[in-house]
C-alpha positions in Angstrom: -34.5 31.2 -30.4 -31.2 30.8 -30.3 -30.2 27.6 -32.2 -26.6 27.8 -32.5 -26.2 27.9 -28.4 -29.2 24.7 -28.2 -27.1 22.6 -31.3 -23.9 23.0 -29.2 -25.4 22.1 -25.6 -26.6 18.9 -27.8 -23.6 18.1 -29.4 -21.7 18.1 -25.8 -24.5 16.0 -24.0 -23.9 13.4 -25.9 -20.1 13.8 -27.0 -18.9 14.4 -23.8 -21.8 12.3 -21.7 -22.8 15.5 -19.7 -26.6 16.2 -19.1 -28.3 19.6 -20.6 -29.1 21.3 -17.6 -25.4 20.8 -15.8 -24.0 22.2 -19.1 -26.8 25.1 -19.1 -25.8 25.8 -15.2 -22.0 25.9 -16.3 -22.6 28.5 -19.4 -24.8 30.6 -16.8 -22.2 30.8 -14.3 -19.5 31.3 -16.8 -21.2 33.9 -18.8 -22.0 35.8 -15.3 -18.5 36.0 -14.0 -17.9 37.0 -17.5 -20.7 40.2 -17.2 -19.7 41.2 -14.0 -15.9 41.5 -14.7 -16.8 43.6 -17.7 -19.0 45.7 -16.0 -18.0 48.7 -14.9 -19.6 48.6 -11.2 -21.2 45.7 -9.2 -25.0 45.3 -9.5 -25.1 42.2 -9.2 -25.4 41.0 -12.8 -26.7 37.3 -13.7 -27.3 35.6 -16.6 -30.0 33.2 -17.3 -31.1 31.2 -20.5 -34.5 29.8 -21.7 -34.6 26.2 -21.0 -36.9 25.9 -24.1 -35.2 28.4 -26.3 -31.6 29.0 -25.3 -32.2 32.8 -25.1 -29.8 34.1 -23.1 -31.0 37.2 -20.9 -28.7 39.3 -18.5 -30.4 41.2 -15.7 -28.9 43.1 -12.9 -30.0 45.1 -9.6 -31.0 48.6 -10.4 -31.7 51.3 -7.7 -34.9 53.5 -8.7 -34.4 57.0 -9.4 -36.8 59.8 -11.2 -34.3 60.7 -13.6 -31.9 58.3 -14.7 -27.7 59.5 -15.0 -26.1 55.9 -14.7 -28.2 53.5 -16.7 -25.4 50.9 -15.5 -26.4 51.2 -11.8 -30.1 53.1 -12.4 -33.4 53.0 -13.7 -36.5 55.3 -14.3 -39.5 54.9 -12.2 -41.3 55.6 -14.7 -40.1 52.5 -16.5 -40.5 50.1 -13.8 -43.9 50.8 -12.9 -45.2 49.9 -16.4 -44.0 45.9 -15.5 -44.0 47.0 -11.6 -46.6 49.1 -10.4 -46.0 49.2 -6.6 -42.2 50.6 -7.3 -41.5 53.5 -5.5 -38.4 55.8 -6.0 -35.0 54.4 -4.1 -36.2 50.6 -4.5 -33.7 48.3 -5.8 -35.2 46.5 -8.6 -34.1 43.3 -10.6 -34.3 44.5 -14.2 -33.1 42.9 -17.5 -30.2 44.7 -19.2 -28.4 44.6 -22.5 -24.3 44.3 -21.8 -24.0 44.3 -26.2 -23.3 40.3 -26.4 -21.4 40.8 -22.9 -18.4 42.4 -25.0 -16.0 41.3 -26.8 -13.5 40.7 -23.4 -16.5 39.2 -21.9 -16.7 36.1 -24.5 -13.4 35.5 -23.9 -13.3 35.1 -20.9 -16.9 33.2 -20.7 -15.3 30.8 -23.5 -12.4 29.9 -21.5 -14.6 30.0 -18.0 -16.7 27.7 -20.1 -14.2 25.3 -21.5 -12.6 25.0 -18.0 -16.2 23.8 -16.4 -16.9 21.7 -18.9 -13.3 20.0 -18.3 -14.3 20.1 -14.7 -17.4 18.1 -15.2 -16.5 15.8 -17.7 -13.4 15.1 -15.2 -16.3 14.8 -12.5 -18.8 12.9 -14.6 -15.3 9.9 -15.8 -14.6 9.9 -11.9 -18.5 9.0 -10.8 -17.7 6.6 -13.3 -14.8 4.8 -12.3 -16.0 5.1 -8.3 -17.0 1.4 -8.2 -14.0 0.3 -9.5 -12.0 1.9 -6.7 -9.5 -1.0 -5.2 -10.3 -2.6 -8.2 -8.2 -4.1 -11.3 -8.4 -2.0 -14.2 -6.9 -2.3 -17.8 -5.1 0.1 -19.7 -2.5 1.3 -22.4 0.7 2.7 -21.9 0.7 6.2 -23.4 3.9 7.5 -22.4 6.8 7.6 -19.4 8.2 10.6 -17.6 10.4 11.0 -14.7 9.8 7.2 -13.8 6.1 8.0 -13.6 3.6 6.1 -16.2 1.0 7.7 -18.0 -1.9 5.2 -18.6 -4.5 5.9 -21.3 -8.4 3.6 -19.7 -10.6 5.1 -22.4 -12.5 7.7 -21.1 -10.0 8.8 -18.7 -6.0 9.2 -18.2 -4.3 7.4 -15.0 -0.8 7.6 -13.9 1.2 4.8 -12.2 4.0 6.8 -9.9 7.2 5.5 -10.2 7.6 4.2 -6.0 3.9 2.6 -7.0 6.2 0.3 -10.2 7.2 -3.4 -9.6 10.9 -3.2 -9.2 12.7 -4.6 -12.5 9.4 -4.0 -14.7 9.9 -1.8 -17.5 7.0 -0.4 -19.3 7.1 1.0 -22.9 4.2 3.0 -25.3 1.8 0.8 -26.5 1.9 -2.3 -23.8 -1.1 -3.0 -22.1 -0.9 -3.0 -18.1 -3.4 -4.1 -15.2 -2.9 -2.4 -12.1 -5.2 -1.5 -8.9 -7.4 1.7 -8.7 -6.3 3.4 -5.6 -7.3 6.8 -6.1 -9.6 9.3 -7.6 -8.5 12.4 -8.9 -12.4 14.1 -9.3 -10.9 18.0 -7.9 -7.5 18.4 -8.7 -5.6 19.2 -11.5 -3.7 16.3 -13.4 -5.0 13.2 -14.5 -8.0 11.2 -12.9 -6.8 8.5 -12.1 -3.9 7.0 -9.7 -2.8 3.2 -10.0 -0.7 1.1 -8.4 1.1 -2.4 -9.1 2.9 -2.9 -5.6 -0.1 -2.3 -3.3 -0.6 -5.8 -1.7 -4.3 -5.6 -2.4 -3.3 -6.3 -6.2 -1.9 -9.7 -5.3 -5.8 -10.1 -3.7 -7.8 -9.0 -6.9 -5.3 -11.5 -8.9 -6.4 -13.9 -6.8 -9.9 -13.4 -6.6 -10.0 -12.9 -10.5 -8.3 -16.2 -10.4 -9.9 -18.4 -7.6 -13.7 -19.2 -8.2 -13.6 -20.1 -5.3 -12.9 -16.9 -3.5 -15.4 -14.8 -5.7 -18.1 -17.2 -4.2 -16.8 -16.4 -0.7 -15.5 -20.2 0.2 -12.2 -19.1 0.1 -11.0 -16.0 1.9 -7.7 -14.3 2.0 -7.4 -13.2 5.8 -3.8 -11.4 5.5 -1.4 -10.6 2.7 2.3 -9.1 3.0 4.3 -8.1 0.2 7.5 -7.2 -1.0 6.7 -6.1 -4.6 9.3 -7.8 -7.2 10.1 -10.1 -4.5 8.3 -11.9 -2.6 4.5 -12.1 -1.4 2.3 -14.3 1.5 -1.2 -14.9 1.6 -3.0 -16.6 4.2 -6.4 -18.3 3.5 -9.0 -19.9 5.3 -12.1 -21.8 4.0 -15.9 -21.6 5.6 -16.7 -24.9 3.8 -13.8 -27.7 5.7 -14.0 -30.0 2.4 -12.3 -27.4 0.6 -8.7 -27.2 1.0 -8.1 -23.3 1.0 -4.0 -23.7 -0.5 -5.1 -26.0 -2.6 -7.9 -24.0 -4.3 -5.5 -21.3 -4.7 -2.6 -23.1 -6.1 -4.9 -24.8 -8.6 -4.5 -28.1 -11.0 -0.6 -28.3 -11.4 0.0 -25.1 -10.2 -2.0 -23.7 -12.7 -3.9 -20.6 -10.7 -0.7 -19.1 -8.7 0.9 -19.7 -12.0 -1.1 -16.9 -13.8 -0.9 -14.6 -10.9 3.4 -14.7 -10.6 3.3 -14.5 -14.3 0.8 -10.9 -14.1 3.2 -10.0 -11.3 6.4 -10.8 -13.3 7.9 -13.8 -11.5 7.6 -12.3 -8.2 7.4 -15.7 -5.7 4.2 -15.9 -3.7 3.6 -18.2 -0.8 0.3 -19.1 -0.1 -0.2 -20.7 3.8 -3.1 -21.3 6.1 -4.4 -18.9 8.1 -5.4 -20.5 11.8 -6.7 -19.0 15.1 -3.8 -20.1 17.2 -1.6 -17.8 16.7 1.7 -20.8 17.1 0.0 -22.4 14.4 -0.5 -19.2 12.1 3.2 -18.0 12.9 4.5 -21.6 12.0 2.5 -22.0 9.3 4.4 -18.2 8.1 7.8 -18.8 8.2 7.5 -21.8 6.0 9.4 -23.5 4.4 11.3 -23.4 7.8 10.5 -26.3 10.1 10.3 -25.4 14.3 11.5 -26.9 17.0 8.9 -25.1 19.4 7.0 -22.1 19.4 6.3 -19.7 22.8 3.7 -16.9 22.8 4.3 -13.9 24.7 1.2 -12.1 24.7 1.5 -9.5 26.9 5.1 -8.3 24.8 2.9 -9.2 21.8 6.0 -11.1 21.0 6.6 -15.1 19.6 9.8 -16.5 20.8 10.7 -19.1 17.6 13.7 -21.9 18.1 14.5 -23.8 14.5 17.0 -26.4 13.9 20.4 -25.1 13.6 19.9 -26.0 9.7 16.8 -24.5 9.1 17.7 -21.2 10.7 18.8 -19.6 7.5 15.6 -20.4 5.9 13.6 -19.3 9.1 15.2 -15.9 8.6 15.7 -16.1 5.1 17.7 -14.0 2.1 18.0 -10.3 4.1 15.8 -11.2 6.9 12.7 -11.4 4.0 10.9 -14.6 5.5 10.9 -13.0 8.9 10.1 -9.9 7.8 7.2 -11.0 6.1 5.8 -13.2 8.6 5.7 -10.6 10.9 3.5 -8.6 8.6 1.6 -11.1 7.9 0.8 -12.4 11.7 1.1 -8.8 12.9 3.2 -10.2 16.1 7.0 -9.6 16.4 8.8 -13.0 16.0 12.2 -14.0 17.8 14.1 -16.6 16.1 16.8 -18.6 18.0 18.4 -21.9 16.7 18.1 -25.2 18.8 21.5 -26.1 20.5 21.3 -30.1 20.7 20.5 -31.7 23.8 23.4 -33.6 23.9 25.9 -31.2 23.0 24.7 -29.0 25.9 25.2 -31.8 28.3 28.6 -32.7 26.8 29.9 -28.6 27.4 28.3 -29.2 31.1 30.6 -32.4 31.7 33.4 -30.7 30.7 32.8 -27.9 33.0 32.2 -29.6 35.8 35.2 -31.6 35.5 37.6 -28.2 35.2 35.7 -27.0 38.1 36.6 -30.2 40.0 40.2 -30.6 39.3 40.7 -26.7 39.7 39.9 -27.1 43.5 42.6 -29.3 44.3 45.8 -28.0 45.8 48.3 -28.7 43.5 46.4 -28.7 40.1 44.6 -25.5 40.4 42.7 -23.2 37.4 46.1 -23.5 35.5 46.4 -27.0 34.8 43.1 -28.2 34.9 41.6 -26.9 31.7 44.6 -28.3 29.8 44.5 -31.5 31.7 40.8 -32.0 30.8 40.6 -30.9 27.4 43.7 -33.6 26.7 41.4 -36.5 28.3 42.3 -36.6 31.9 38.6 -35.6 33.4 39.3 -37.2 36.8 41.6 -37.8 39.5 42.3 -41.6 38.5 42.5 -41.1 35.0 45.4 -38.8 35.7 47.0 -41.3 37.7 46.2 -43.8 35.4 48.9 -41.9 33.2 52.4 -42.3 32.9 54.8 -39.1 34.4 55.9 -38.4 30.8 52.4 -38.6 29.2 51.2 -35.3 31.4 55.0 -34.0 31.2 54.0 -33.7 27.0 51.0 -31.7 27.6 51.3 -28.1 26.4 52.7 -25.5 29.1 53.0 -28.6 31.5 56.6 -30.0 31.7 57.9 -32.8 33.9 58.0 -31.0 37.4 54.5 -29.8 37.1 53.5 -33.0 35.8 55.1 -34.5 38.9 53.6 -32.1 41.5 50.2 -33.2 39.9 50.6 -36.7 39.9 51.6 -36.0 43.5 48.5 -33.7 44.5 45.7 -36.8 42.7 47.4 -39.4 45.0 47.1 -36.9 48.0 43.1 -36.2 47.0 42.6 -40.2 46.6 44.9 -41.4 49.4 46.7 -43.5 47.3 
């Protein structure tokens, strides 16, 4: 029996959480590779131990000779047909051999085969692990920080946060304890096991639904997020249940629940609105804190055409085009923003127009004179001549002979 080989496969199953006969398969692989590179020839050399005992026993395919002169690649009938009777000379038989403890190059190279696998399926074994906590929050400490990237120590296994998948502004040092999402698993590669993420949007969800009681029961839902990590973040929610105010649930008592989540996230602002089928309402609802004049869909341009207030158009865009940009992420349709000219200042321009227009027409006046006339008060025929010769004579560019000659041309339009 070989003890020392069965104390060690015990003292890995339940160090390293790996189950006998996976560590059994891994030494029998290893010490195989091991065999056949020491070998002088291929003949198919395997290894095998006892279940039971942990005797390890090497056999290999030998072709079936009367006399033997390569006992690496041959073997004597007469040998074979004491365990094999129906052998017959050029058969290729399976038959145990003795490699002297697989050499000495052998056991190297089956120790570090071996120490490799093992890595391999403890890696394997942490991943299964950690598979249901995939998109998930997890809880770590900060080992150490290279090149931006950080190294994260979750128990069992080692994740790294790369450094475009960093909060801008945060700063992380050894020691601090960090909560970020589990976006990927590392079960094949080299490197650690585990990749994390504090700018993904879905970590603004799990905050939230770590948060909102609410939306771990499924009353609350979070039908869109859009996110600007370090910035700025919006979350639209709905509610299956109408006496539950969505916002509300996930602002909380004085602010209490949105609170936490800006403080995991560092102070980065988040906007919760509600989500809504009409998309005029949705889109409105997303550029808050701006207030619209009027909303037009475009669905075949998959476009909303947006008109605010001249004073809330700054906030409709907001700092760098960030509201915008965010709303459009959020709604998925491309939003035009155009401010509201007043009514009344429109119909003012169009007076103004038409009277230039007017005046221009008449011989003696003409596109020279009438802009200057208009824009100085004098929008019609009789107010000019309601004027004194000396009042038009003081207008810019005019003088008192073209003033005359149009003083002369209104009486000629008006017959007076």
């Amino acid at each position: 029996m070989n003890s020392e080989l069965m104390v060690v496969l015990e003292y890995l199953e339940h160090e390293r959480g790996i189950d006998r006969e996976t560590l059994i398969q891994l030494v029998e692989e290893s010490l195989t590779a091991a065999a056949r590179k020491s070998a002088t020839s291929d003949h198919g050399v395997t290894v095998r131990i006892d279940r039971m005992t942990g005797d390890i026993r090497t056999w290999a395919h030998l072709k079936v000779v009367e006399a033997v002169s390569d006992p690496e690649t041959e073997v004597a009938l007469e040998e074979v047909r004491q365990r094999q009777p129906e052998a017959k000379l050029g058969d290729e038989v399976e038959w145990e051999v003795v490699l002297e403890d697989l050499g000495r190059i052998a056991a190297q190279t089956a120790k570090q085969a071996i120490t490799f696998r093992l890595r391999q399926a403890e890696k394997k074994g942490i991943c299964e692990d950690f598979q249901e906590q995939l998109h998930q929050l997890v809880t770590g400490v900060v080992r150490r920080v290279e090149r931006g990237d950080v190294f994260i120590d979750f128990s069992r296994a080692e994740g790294v946060m790369k450094y475009a998948e960093r909060i801008p502004g945060e700063d992380y040092q050894t020691g601090d304890h960090i909560t970020a999402l589990l976006v990927e698993i590392n079960a094949e590669r080299p490197g650690p096991s585990l990749f994390v993420s504090r700018a993904h949007p879905d970590m603004v969800c799990r905050l939230f639904e770590r948060e909102v009681t609410e939306i771990a029961e499924s009353l609350v839902k979070i039908r869109a997020v859009a996110r600007e990590a370090g910035y700025r973040t919006k979350i639209a929610v709905t509610s299956s249940d109408p006496r539950i105010d969505p916002v509300g649930a996930c602002v909380g008592l004085r602010g209490n629940r949105v609170k936490t989540v800006v403080r995991e996230l560092g102070g980065e602002k988040v906007d919760i609105i509600r989500w809504d089928e009409d998309v005029r309402v949705f889109v409105a609802n997303a550029l808050q804190p701006a207030k619209l004049s009027t909303v037009t869909v475009d669905e075949a341009g998959k476009c909303v055409h947006v008109v605010v207030p001249e004073d809330q158009l700054s906030l409709a865009i907001g700092r760098k085009g960030q509201n915008a940009r965010l709303a459009h992420k959020l709604t998925g349709w491309r939003i035009d923003i155009n401010r509201h000219v007043e009514e009344a200042r429109v119909q003012f321009e169009d007076k103004i127009q038409h009277a230039i227009e007017a005046l221009a027409r008449i011989d003696g006046i003409g596109t020279d004179a009438a802009p200057i006339l208009v824009r100085n008060g004098f929008l019609s025929l009789e107010g000019i001549l309601a004027a004194e010769v000396g009042d038009i004579a003081a207008l810019e560019t005019i003088g008192p002979d073209r003033a005359a000659e149009i003083l002369a041309a209104a009486r000629r339009e008006l017959g007076a």
